[in-house]
C-alpha positions as CSV (number, residue, x, y, z in Angstrom):
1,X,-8.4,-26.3,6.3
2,X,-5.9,-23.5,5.5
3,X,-5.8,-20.7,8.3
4,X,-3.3,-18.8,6.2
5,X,-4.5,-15.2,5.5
6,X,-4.8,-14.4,1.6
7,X,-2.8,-11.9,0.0
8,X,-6.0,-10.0,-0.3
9,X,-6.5,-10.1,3.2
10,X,-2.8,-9.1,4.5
11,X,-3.3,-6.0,2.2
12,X,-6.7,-4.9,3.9
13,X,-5.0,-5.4,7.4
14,X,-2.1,-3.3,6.5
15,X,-3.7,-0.7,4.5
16,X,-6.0,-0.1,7.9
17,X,-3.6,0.0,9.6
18,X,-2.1,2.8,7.9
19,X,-5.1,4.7,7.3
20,X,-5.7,4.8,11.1
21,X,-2.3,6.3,11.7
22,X,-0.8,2.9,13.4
23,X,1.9,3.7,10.9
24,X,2.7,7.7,11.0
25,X,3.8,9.0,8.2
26,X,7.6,8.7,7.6
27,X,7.5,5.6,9.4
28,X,9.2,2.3,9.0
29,X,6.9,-0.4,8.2
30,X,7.7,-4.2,9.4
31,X,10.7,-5.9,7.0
32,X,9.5,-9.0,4.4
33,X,10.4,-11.0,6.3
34,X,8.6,-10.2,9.9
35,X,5.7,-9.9,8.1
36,X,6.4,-13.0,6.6
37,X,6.8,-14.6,10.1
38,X,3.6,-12.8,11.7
39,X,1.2,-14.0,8.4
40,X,3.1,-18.0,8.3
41,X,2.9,-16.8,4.6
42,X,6.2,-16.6,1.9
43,X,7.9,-13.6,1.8
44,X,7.1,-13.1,-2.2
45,X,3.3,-13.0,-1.0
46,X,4.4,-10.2,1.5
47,X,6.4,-8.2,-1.3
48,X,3.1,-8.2,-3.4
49,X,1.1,-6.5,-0.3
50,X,4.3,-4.0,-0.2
51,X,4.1,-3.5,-4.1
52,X,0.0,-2.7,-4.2
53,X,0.5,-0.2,-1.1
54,X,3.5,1.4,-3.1
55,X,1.6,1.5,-6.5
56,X,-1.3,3.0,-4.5
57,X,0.8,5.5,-3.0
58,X,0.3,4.6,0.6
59,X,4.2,3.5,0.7
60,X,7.5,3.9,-0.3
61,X,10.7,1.9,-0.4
62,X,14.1,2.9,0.3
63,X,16.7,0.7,-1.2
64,X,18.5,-1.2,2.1
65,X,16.6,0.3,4.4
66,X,13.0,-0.5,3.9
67,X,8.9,0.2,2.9
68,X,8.3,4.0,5.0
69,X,4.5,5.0,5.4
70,X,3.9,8.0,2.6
71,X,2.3,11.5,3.1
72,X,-1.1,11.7,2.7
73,X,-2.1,12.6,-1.0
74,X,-5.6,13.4,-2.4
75,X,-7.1,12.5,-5.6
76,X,-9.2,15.0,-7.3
77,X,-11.3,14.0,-10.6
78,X,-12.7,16.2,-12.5
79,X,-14.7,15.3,-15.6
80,X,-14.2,17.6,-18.9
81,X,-16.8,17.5,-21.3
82,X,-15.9,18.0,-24.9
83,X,-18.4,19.2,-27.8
84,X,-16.7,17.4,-30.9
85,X,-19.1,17.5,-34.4
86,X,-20.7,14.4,-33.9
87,X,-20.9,13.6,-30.2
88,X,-20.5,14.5,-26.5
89,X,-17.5,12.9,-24.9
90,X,-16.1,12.8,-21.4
91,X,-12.9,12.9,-20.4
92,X,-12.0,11.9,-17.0
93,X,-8.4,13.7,-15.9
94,X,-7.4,12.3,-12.3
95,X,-4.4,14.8,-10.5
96,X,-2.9,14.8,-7.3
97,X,-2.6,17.8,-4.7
């Protein structure tokens, strides 16, 4: 049986962990590679978890020094409805504060 958390699973754990302040912002995050260690999982499978959190918005990476835990940002959607001659259509315009 494989005990080895998924990369799906790594992710949730870390972005908790984030969310509940574990990791204040400007923080540095654990390397690849402790991670790594901590998981008994590759480091490429840790990178991936660091890349979603980044792409999210959650992290960032600083070249040779690390992944640092991001401000706080908040996603506002808005839905514009346009009249055009032959239909309604919704446009959905997400910004960030």
């Amino acid at each position: 049986m494989n005990t080895k958390p998924s990369y799906k699973s790594i992710y949730d754990i870390l972005k908790k962990d984030i969310l509940d302040g574990v990791y204040p912002t400007g923080s540095l995050l654990p390397t690849e590679l402790t991670l790594a260690d901590q998981y008994s999982v590759s480091r490429p499978t840790i990178a991936k978890v660091y890349n979603q959190l980044q792409a999210e918005g959650y992290i960032t990476k600083k070249k040779r020094t690390g992944y640092y835990r991001q401000p706080q940002t908040y996603c506002h959607h808005i839905d514009i409805r346009i009249i055009t001659s032959r239909s309604w259509r919704v446009r959905n315009i997400l910004y960030y504060q």
